[in-house]
C-alpha positions, -999 to 999 in steps of 0.1 A, spaced: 93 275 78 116 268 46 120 231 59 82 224 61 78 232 28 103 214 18 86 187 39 47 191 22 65 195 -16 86 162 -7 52 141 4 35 157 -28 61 150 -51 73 119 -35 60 99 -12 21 101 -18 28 87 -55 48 61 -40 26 53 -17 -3 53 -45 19 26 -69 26 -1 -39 -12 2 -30 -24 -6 -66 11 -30 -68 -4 -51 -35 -42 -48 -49 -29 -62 -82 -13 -91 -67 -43 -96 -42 -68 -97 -73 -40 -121 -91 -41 -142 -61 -79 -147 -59 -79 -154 -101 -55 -175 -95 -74 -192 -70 -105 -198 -89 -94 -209 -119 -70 -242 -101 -99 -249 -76 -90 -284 -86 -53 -282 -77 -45 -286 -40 -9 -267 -52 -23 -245 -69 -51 -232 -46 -23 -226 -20 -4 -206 -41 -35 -183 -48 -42 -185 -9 -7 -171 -6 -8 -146 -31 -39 -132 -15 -24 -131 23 6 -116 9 -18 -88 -11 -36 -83 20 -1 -76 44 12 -52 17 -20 -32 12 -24 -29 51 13 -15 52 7 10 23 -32 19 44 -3 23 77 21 41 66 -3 64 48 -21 68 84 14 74 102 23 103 74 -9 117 80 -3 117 120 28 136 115 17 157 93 -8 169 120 16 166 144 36 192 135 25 229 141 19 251 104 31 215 85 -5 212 65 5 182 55 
């Protein structure tokens, strides 16, 4: 039982906050992709880099939305956890 809690307080603490920073991290870089983007519409370069920027925003918010998911399958996974 001690190790469970230990288990929920380290999620709380630790990894939800975590979790939380590289999702708004990945969002922020998406949403600097797609500025980015816009404003060099006229730049062939430029646009690519933006186009980039926005795939790469895309892969690391999916990863944060997985990992998330996986956590919360564990979590559930394991009997009196309450993750």
């Amino acid at each position: 039982m001690a190790a469970i809690a230990i288990l929920e307080k380290i999620k709380t603490a630790i990894v939800d906050p975590v979790i939380t920073f590289l999702f708004a991290l990945a969002l922020v870089y998406f949403l600097y992709g797609v500025f980015e983007l816009i404003r060099n519409a006229d730049s062939e370069e430029a646009r690519k880099t933006g186009q980039q920027h926005i795939i790469w925003g895309v892969i690391g918010m999916f990863i944060m939305i997985s990992f998330y998911g996986i956590m919360h399958v564990i979590c559930n996974t394991i009997p009196g956890a309450g993750c």
